[in-house]
N, C-alpha and C positions, 0 to 999 in steps of 0.2 A: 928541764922544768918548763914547764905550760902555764902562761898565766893567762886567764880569760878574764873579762870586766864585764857585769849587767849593763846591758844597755840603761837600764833605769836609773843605777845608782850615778851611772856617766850622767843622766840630764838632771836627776836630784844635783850634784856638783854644781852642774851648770845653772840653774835657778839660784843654788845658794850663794854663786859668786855674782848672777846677773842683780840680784833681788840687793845685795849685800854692799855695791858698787858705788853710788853716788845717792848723794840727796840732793841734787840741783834736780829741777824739772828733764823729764825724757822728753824724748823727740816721737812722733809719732811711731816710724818705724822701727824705734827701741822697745816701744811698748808691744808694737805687734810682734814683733819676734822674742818677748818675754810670754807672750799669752801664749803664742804657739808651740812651743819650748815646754812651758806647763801641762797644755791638752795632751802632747804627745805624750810628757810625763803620765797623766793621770790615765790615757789609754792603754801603756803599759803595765800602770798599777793594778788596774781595776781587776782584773783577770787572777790575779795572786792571793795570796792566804792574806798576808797583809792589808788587801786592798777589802778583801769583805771583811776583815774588822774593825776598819777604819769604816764602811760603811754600816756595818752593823752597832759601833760605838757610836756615829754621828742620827741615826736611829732613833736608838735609847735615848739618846738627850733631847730629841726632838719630839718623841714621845714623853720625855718628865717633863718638858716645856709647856708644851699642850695640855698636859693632864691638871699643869699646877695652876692653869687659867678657868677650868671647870669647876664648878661648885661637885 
């Protein structure tokens, strides 16, 4: 048996336990290696089915946002 893991769902993991870990103040380069941790995330999202319809849903609501401010 063959088990393989998404690299993405490995750093979504990893965000949820970094993000999930404490409430005291981070350290500077706790915070950089949570942002970077995310871009990578978000670079291998962005490319997937998932990823245009998280971007196509945050769209739509960005367009009812907008549209609900115009007369």
């Amino acid at each position: 048996m063959v088990m393989t893991i998404d690299l993405a769902v490995l750093l979504a993991v990893v965000i949820f336990v970094l993000l999930r870990r404490r409430v005291a103040p981070r350290t500077k380069l706790d915070t950089g290696m949570t942002m970077a941790v995310v871009l990578v995330f978000g670079v291998l999202i962005a490319p997937t089915a998932f990823g245009h319809w998280i971007l196509d849903a945050v769209g739509e609501l960005a367009q009812g946002v907008s549209d609900t401010g115009s007369p």
